[in-house]
C-alpha positions in Angstrom: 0.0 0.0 0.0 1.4 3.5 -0.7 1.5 6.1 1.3 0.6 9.6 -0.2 3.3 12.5 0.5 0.0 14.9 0.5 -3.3 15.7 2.7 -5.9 13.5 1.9 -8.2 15.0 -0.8 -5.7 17.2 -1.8 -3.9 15.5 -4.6 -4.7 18.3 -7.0 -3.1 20.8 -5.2 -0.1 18.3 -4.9 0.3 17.1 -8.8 0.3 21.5 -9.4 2.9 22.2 -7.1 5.0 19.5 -7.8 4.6 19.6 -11.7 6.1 23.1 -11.3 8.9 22.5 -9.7 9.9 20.2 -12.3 9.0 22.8 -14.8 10.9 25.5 -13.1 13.8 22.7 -12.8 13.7 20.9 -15.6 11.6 22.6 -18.3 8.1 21.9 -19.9 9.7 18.4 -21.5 10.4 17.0 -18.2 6.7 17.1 -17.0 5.2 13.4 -16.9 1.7 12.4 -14.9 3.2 9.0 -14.9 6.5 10.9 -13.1 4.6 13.0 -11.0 2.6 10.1 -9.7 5.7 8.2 -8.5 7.0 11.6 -7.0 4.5 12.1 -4.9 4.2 8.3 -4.4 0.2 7.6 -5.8 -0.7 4.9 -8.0 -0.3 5.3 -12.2 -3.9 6.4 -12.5 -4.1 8.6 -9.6 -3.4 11.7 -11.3 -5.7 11.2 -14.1 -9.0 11.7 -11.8 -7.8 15.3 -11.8 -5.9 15.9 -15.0 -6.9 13.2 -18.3 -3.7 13.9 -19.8 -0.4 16.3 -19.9 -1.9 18.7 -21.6 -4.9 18.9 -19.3 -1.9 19.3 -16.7 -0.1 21.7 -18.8 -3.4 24.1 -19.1 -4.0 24.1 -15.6 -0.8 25.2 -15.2 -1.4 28.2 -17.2 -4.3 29.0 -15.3 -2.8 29.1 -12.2 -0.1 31.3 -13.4 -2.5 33.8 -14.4 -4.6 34.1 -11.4 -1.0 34.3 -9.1 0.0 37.1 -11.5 -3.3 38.5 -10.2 -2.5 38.3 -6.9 0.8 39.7 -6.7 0.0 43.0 -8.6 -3.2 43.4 -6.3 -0.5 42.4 -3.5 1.6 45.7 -5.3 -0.8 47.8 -4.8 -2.6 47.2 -1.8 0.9 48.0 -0.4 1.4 50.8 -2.5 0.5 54.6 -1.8 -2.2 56.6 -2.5 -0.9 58.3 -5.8 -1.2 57.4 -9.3 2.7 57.2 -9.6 2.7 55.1 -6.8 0.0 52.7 -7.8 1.3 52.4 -11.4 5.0 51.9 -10.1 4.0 49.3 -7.7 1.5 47.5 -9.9 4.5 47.6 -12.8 6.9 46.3 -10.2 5.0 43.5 -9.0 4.0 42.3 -12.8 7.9 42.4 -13.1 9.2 40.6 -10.4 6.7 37.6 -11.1 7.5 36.9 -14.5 11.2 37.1 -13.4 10.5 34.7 -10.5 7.9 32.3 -12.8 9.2 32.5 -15.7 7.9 29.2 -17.5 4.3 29.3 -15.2 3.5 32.3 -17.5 5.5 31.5 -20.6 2.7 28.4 -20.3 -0.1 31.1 -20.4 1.4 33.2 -23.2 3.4 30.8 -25.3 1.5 27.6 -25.7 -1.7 26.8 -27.7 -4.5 25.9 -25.7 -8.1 24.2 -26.7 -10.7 26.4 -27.2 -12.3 26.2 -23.8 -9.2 26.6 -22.2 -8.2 29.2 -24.0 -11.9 30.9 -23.1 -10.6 30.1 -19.6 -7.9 31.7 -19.0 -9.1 34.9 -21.1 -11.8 34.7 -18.4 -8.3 34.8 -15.4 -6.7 38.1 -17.2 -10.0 40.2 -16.9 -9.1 41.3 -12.8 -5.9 42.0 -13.5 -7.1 44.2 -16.9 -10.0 46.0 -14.8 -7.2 46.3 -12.1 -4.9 48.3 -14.8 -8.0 50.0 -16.2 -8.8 51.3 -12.5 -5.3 52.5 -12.0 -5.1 54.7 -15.2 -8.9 56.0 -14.4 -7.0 57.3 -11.4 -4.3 58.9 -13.1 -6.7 60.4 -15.6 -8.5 62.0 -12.6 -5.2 63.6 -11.2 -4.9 64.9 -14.1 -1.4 63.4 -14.7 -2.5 61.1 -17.9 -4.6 62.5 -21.2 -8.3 61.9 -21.2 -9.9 59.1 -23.7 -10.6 55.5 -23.6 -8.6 54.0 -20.9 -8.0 51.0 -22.1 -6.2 52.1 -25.3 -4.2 53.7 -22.6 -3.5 50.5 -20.5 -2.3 48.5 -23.5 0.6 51.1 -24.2 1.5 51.0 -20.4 0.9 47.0 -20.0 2.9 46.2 -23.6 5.9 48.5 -21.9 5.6 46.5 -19.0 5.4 43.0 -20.2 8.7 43.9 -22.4 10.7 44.4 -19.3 9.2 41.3 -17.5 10.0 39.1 -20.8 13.5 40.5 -20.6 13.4 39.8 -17.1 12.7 36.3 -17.0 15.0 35.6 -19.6 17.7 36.7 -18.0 18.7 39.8 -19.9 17.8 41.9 -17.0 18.2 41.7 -13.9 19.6 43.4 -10.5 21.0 47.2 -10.8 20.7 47.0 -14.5 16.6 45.5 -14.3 15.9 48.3 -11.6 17.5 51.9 -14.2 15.6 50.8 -17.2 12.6 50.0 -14.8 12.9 53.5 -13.8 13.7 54.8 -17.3 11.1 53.2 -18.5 8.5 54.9 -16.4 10.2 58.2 -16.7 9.8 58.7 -20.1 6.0 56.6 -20.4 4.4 58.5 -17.9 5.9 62.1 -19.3 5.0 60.6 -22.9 0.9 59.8 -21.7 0.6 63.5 -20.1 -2.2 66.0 -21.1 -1.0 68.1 -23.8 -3.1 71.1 -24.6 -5.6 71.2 -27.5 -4.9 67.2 -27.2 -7.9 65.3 -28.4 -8.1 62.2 -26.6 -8.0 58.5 -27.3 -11.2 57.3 -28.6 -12.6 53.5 -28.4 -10.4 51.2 -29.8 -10.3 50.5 -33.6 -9.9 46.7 -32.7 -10.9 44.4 -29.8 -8.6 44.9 -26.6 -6.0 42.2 -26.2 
């Protein structure tokens, strides 16, 4: 008889965190139900009452990575001050130092080709943290500190400059001192660049759906 290395009941919870490990150690190709099974020391067919195959694993995966993203840039910026700077720097910062921490978790979510429900799914996950985003530049658009119009034009210019520097980030090609000037470069010159201008006429509704 085995005995299971996880609380009763909670075999789900134990195939996830164990199945990223492995991809955080030893990259997507290493990931196995049938391995992951004898890690955790369950039978062959345990893990398929939760997951019917890899790529069930795989998109679950993804999933999860979204929703932690969500929760460390709410983390951000419920420790974050009361100013738009503030808010977006923290929010940024948090997005950042995810992605450089859980790299493959969210290269799953934006690399990978998932079925359509699962792909409905996780477009589902992404919507807090886009309303979060929206929110913050609805703020700044009330200080006064970014031009009026649709807001969500706005967020994909600030979210497209911020997802560059977490890609760079995970990949290695930033990190430490170097990471933290062209963070702060980067923020400098995007936040000057979305001011009011006078006689500006702002953004309207986007052309195209939102990504």
């Amino acid at each position: 008889m085995r005995t299971g290395r996880y609380h009763h009941g909670d075999l789900r919870a134990a195939l996830l965190e164990r199945a990223e490990q492995t991809l955080r150690e030893q990259g997507v190709e290493a990931l196995s139900l049938r391995e992951l099974a004898r890690a955790l020391d369950v039978s062959h067919a345990a893990p398929s009452r939760h997951f019917k195959d890899r790529r069930a694993l795989l998109d679950a995966l993804a999933l999860t990575g979204v929703q932690r993203l969500t929760t460390a840039t709410r983390g951000g910026l419920s420790r974050s001050g009361e100013g738009f700077h503030e808010r977006v720097f923290a929010f940024a910062r948090a997005y950042v130092d995810f992605a450089a921490e859980h790299a493959a978790l969210l290269e799953l979510a934006f690399a990978r080709k998932h079925d359509a429900a699962v792909a409905d799914e996780l477009e589902l996950a992404w919507q807090p943290l886009k309303s979060d985003l929206r929110a913050v530049i609805d703020h700044g658009q009330r200080e006064g500190l970014i031009r009026p119009g649709n807001a969500d034009r706005i967020g994909n210019v600030l979210y497209a400059a911020v997802h560059g520097v977490a890609s760079q980030a995970a990949s290695g090609q930033l990190h430490g001192p170097a990471l933290d000037q062209v963070f702060e470069d980067l923020f400098t010159h995007l936040l000057r660049g979305l001011a009011p201008i006078a006689g500006d006429e702002p953004l309207s509704e986007p052309a195209v759906p939102t990504c």
